[in-house]
C-alpha positions in Angstrom: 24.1 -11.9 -24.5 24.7 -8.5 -23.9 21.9 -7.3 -23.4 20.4 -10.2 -21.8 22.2 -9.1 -19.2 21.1 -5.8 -19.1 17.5 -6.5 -19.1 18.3 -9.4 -15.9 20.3 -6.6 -14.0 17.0 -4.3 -14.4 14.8 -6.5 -11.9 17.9 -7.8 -9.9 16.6 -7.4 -6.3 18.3 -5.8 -3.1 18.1 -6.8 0.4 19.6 -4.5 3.2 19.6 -5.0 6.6 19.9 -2.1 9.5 20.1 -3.3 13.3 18.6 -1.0 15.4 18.6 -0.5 18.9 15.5 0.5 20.3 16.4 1.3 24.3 18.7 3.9 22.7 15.9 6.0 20.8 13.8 6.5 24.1 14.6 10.2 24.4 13.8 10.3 20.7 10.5 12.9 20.1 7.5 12.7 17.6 8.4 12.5 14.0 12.4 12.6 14.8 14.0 9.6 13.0 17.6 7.7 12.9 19.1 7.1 9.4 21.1 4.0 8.7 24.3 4.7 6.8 23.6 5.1 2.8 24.2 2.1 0.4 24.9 2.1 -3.4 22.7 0.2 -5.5 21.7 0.5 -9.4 24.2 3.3 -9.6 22.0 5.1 -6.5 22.6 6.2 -3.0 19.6 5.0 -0.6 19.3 4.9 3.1 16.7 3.4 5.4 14.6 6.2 7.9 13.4 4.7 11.2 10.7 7.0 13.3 10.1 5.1 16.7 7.6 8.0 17.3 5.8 8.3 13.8 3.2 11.4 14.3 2.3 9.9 18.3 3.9 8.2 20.3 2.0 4.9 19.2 3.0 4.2 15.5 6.5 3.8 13.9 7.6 4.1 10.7 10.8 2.7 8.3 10.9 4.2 5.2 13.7 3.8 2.0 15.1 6.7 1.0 16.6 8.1 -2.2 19.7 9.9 -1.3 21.0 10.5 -5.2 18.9 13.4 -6.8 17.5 11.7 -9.8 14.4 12.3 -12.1 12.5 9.2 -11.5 13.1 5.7 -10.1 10.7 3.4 -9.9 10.8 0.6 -7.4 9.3 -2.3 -5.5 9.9 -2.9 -1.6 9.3 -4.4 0.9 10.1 -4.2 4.5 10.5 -6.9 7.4 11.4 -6.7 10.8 13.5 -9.6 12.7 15.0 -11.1 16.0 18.8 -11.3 16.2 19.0 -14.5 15.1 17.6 -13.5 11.6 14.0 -14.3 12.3 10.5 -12.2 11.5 8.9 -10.6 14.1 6.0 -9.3 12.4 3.1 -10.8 12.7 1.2 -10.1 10.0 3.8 -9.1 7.6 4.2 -5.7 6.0 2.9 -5.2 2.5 4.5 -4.5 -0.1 4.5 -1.4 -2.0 5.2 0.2 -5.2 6.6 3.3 -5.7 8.3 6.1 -7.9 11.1 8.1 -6.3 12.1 11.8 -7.7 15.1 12.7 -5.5 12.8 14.8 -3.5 13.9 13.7 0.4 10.3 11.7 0.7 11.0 8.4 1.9 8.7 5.3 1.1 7.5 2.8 3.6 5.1 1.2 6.0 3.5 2.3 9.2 3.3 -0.1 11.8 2.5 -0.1 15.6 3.7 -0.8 19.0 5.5 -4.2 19.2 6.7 -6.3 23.0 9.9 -7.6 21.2 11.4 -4.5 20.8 10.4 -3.3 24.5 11.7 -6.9 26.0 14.8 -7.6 23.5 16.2 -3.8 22.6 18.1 -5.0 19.5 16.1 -5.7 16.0 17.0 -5.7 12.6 15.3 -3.8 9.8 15.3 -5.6 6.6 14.4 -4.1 3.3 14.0 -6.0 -0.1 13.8 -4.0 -3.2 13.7 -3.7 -7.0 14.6 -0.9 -9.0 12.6 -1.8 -12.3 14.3 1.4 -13.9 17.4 2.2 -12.9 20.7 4.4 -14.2 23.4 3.1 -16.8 21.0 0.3 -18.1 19.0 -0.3 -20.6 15.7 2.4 -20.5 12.5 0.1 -20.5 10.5 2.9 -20.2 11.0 4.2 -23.5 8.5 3.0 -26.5 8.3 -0.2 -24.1 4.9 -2.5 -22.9 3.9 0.5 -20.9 3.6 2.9 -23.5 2.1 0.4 -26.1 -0.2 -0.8 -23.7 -1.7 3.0 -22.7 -1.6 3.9 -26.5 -3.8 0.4 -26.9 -6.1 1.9 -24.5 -6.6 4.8 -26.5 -7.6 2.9 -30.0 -11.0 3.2 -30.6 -11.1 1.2 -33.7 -9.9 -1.7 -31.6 -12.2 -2.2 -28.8 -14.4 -5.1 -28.9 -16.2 -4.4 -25.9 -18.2 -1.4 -24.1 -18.9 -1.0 -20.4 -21.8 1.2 -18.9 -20.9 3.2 -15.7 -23.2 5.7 -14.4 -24.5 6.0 -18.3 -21.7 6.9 -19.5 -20.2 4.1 -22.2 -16.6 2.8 -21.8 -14.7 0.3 -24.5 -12.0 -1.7 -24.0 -10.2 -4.8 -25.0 -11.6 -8.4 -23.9 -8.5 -10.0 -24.2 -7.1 -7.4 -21.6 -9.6 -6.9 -19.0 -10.1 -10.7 -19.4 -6.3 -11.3 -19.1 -5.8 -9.5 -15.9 -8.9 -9.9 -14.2 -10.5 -13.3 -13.4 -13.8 -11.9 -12.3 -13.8 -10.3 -16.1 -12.4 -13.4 -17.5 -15.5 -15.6 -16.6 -17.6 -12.9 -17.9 -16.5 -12.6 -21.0 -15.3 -15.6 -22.1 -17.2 -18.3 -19.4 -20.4 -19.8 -19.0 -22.6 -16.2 -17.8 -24.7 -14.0 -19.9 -21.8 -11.5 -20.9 -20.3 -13.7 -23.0 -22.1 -12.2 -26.2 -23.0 -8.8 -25.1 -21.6 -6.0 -26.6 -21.9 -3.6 -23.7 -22.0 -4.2 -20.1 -23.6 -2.5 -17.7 -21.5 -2.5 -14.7 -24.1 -1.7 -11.0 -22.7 0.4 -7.7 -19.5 1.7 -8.9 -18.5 5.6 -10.2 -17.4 6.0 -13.8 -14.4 8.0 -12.6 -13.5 4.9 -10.3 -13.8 2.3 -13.1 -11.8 4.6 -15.6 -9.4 4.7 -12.8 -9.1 1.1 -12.5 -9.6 -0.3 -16.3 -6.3 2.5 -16.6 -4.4 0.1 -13.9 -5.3 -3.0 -16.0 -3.4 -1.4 -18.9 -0.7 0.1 -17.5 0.2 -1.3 -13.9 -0.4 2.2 -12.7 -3.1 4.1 -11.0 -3.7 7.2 -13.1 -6.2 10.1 -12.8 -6.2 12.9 -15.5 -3.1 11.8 -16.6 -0.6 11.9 -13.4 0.4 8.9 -11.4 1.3 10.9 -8.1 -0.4 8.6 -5.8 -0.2 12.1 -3.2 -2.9 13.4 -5.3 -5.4 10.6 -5.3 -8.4 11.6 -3.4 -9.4 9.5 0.3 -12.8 8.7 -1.0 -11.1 7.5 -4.7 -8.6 5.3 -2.7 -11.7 3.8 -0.6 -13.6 3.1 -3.9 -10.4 1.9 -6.1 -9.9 -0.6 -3.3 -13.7 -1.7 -3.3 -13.7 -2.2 -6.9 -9.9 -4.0 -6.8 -11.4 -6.5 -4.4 -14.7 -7.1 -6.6 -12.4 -7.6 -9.5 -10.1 -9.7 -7.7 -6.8 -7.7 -9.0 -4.5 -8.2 -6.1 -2.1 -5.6 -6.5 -4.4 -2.7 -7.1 -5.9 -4.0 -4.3 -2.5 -4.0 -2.4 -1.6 -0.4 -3.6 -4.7 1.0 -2.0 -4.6 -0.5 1.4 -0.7 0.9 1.6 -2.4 4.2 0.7 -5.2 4.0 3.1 -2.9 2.7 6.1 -0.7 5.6 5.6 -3.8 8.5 5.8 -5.1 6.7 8.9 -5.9 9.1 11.4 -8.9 9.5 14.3 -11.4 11.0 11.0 -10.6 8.5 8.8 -9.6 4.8 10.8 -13.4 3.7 11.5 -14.1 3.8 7.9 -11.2 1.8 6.9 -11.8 -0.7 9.6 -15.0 -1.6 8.2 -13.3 -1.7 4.4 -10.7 -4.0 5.7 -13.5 -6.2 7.9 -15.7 -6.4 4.5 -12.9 -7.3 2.2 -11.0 -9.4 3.5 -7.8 -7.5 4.6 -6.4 -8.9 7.7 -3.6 -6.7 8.2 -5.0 -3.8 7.6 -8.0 -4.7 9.9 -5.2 -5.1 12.5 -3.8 -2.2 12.2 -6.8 -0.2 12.5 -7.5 -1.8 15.6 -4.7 -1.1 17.2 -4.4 2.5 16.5 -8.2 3.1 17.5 -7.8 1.1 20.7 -4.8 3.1 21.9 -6.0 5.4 24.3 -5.3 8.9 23.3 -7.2 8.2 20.1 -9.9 6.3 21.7 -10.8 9.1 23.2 -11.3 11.4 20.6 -12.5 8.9 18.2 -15.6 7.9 20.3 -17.2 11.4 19.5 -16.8 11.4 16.4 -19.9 10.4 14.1 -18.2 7.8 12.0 -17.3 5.7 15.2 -21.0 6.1 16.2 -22.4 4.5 12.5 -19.6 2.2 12.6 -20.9 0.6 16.4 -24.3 0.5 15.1 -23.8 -1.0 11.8 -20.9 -3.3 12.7 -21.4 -4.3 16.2 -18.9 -7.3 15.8 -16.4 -4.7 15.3 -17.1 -3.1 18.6 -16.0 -6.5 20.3 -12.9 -6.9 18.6 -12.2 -3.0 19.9 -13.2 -3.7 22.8 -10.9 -6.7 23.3 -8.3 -4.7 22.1 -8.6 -1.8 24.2 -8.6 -3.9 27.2 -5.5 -5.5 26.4 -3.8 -3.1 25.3 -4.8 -1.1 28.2 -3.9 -4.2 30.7 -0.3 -3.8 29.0 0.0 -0.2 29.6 1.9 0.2 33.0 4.4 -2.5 31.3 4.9 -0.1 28.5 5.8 3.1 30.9 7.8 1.2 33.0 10.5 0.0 30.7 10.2 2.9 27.5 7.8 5.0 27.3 
């Protein structure tokens, strides 16, 4: 019973809540942030980070913070912003992200953009929902637990039952695994196509370093590249490709991972090339967001000379439109905006 209880307390979940008063931060400048007051959970101190004015004056940013100086916690979150009366205000939501802290100051969180409520109302709440799935005084799952055994699996030769081909170069795995995880690989090895007997498959359009990278993922719910899992490390173009290959594979959180990864390196050189990922994959949110920080105009302006934005119109001419539409609104707004904060 014990230890029953130990093992429930491990993926208890957290929800803190930070009201926040927006007319007040006005004088606030770029990258300056507020701090709500810290709060003890899992035997750690954490705090929420709020930048009205995250690297422009367009995007914000609410990050969790470990205050306690610790060697590694690892944690799921998830943040939310609502009305006074307790109800969202995002529209679409924020996703959610998973992440290891190292007691290093660097917070975790979501960019987001420019929204009327807080202009009109002042007063929001920020809420934050998280789980530490390995925390201080408990029981260590991360010792000679299903992470480890599933990475040492990975490295069995005498096991694998299966061999991929990626850019000639062969791969082997487990069919129970890549089956288990991924429904895409599930119909093709065990279903009704051609795979179902081959020994090796060939797999078309995709970088051997890339499907390492995600057949590493299946295994061990982390994204891994020459052996560290410091998602700071991971290359733009890997990210774009990991999340390609997530979508085609139809593994959701991989998929989820990325697009937290690509939102948070979106700049003028890098945002039409994630709006056309997120148009051709089927990610609304991040679609949305890209929209809005290309249409606003200070990066409108430099991000119609670049060359990207140019192949992106030609290519993707429906994309254009939404910009446009975008840019006109949120230029039609833009008096509004000086008037009351900005």
């Amino acid at each position: 019973m014990e230890s029953s209880s130990l093992l429930r307390m491990k993926s208890a979940s957290h929800d803190y809540q930070f009201e926040v008063n927006y007319t007040k931060l006005k004088d606030l400048s770029i990258d300056e942030y507020i701090a709500s007051p810290t709060f003890n959970f899992e035997g750690y101190e954490w705090a929420i980070h709020y930048y009205p004015r995250y690297k422009s004056k367009y995007n914000q940013f609410v990050s969790l913070k470990l205050v306690s100086k610790a060697i590694s916690v690892r944690a799921e979150l998830s943040f939310n912003l609502l009305d006074e009366n307790e109800k969202s205000i995002m529209n679409p939501p924020l996703p959610t992200l998973s992440c290891t802290f190292i007691g290093d100051g660097k917070g975790y969180g979501n960019i987001f953009h420019f929204n009327q409520f807080m202009e009109t109302h002042g007063i929001f709440i920020i809420s934050c929902k998280f789980r530490v799935l390995r925390g201080r005084n408990l029981v260590d799952m991360s010792s000679g637990g299903l992470h480890e055994h599933m990475e040492k699996l990975l490295n069995l030769s005498d096991k694998f039952d299966v061999t991929f081909e990626v850019e000639g170069k062969k791969i082997s795995a487990h069919r129970l695994i890549v089956a288990a995880r991924s429904p895409v690989f599930e119909a093709e090895l065990f279903g009704s196509m051609a795979e179902v007997d081959m020994k090796c498959i060939r797999i078309e359009d995709m970088k051997a370093d890339v499907f390492m990278a995600m057949l590493s993922f299946m295994y061990t719910d982390q994204i891994s590249i020459g052996g560290s899992s410091d998602l700071s490390k991971l290359s733009f173009e890997l990210v774009q490709d990991l999340f390609v290959a997530a979508d085609r594979y139809a593994l959701e959180k991989l998929k989820q991972i990325c697009e937290a990864i690509l939102c948070n390196n979106l700049s003028v050189g890098t945002v039409s090339t994630i709006l056309v990922l997120a148009d051709r994959h089927s990610c609304p949110w991040l679609k949305e967001t890209c929209l809005r920080f290309a249409s606003m105009p200070e990066n409108f302006m430099q991000l119609a000379l670049t060359d990207e934005y140019h192949h992106m119109i030609q290519a993707f001419p429906s994309l254009l439109v939404e910009l446009r539409e975008k840019f006109n609104d949120l230029s039609g707004r833009g008096n509004k905006k000086q008037r009351v904060v900005l």
